[in-house]
C-alpha positions, 0 to 999 in steps of 0.5 A: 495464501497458496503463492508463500510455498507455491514456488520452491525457488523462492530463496532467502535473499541475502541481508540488504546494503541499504543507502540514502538513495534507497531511504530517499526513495522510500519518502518520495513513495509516502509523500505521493502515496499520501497525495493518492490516498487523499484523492481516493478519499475524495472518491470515496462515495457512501452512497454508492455500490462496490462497482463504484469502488472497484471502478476506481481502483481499477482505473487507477492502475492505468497510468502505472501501467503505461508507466510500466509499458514504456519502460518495456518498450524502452528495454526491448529497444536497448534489447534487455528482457523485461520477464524472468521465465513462467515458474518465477513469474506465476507466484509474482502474477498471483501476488499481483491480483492478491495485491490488488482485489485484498490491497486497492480494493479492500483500501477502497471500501474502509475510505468509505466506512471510516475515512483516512485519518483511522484507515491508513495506520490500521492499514499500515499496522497490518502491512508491518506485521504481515510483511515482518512474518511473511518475509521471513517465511517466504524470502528469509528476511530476519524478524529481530526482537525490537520488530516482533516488539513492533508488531506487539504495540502495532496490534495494540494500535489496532485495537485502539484505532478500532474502537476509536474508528467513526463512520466518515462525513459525507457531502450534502447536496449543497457541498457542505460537510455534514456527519453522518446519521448519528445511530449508524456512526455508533453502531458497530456495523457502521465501523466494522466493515471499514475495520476489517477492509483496512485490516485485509488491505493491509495483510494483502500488501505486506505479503504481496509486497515480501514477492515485489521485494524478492522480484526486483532483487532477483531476476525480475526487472522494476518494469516487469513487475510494475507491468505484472502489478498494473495490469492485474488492476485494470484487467481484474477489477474494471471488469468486475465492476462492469457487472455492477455498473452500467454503462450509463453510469460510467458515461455520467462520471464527472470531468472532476471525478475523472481528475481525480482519479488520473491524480490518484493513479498518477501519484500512486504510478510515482509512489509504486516506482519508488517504493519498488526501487527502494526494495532493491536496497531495503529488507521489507521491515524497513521499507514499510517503516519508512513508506509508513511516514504517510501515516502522519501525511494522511492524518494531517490530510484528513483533518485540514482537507476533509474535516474528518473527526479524529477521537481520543482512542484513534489519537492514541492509536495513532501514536502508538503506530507511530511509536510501533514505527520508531521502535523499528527505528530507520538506521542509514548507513549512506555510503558503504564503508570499505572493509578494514584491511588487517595486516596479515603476519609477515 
């Protein structure tokens, strides 16, 4: 990716102060990033054609951007700027796109391959390592040994989730749950498309979420880069999938299909707010690790909602994602204490 030494200015950025706001916040983004992901779990079609899936990731950057939007408007009213200049912004735009063709999209198509209790940890696997190595690169974050450690047993989640990866269930037509053929749940091609798009999604948000760190911790307002981060959805997305869906089709969307996309988009406008305040405090490690709490949120969901079936090797997977988490470990400072004052020699 060009955009990690495209911009020169990009400057190590001084060791975060976190607090329990910022930690607050970190779970109020897991908690509705999980409500979104599981309505884009019940948009997730098998049958249907990419166009679909950019659809939806598409239409639900809308409500982030207005969001977005009107705490622009709100600014311009109190006569505060919402942008930095063009050098800054470029790399920050880029990474928005990057975010949401290899980060929404690529999420998208592995809910469709292998539904989301397998999805998300690999997804947050790729986040953990891609954030760990592109924040030291880019911002200066530092990699200590207990998270290379991290990123060690995150990979070996990986592998375990891969093997253990099934193709997900779909709907009949009589709104029953039924298994998918049993040849292609077996067969590698039915598993490695999802694989690979969950792996991608989340190398594309651990990078692109190192540039939302180094934004709302430098000159760029929390609603300039939302703004940036929606907008790069809508605009990019819903029109490519105007070359594979016809107007027709999008005119038969269902008013139930419509709810659940303004859920997800609305749950995911609350989760990108929090996460992004939260990076104000938190390096990137320890935002992912907290956001990365949904593992456990989505696993839950994918059973008890959506029936998807969980085997022994994507269990293990699992826990070792949890694992690779709690060896990261989540210290809380709270409030900040104060320096101690030593007694300077009379």
């Amino acid at each position: 990716m060009t955009t990690a030494s495209a911009d020169s200015k990009l400057q190590p950025a001084a060791p975060p102060e976190e607090s329990v706001t910022a930690v607050l916040l970190g779970l109020t983004a897991a908690a509705t990033y999980s409500i979104a992901n599981m309505a884009l779990r019940d948009l997730a079609r098998p049958e249907a054609g990419i166009g679909w899936d950019m659809w939806v990731s598409g239409t639900k950057a809308i409500p982030t951007f207005l969001v977005a939007v009107a705490f622009i408007l709100y600014r311009r009213l109190r006569s505060l700027g919402s942008f930095a200049e063009w050098s800054f912004v470029r790399p920050i735009a880029i990474a928005a796109i990057f975010n949401q063709i290899g980060g929404n999209f690529a999420f998208q198509l592995s809910l469709k391959y292998i539904g989301l209790a397998v999805s998300v940890p690999i997804c947050f696997a790729s986040i953990i390592c891609s954030g760990a190595v592109a924040g030291r690169l880019v911002i200066g974050d530092r990699v200590t040994l207990r998270t290379a450690a991290s990123i060690a047993v995150m990979m070996t989640a990986i592998i375990f989730l891969s093997s253990g990866a099934r193709a997900r269930t779909i709907n009949d037509d009589a709104g029953e749950v039924a298994p998918a053929d049993a040849e292609f749940t077996d067969s590698v091609l039915s598993v490695l498309p999802g694989v690979t798009a969950a792996v991608i999604s989340g190398l594309s948000y651990g990078v692109s979420g190192v540039y939302i760190r180094h934004a709302v911790r430098s000159k760029m307002p929390i609603a300039g880069t939302l703004f940036l981060f929606s907008g790069a959805g809508f605009l990019t997305l819903c029109p490519a999938s105007l070359t594979q869906l016809s107007t027709a089709e999008i005119l038969q969307i269902s008013w139930p299909e419509w709810r659940t996309i303004i859920v997800a988009g609305t749950f995911n406008a609350l989760g990108f707010f929090s996460i992004t305040a939260a990076m104000k405090q938190l390096n990137i490690s320890r935002a992912n690790v907290i956001n990365a709490s949904q593992n456990a949120m989505c696993a839950a969901g994918a059973v008890l909602v959506f029936g998807e079936p969980i085997s022994t090797a994507a269990l293990v997977g699992i826990v070792l994602t949890i694992g690779g988490l709690l060896l990261l470990g989540i210290p809380v400072r709270g409030i900040r204490r104060k320096p101690r004052i030593t007694q300077q020699p009379e």
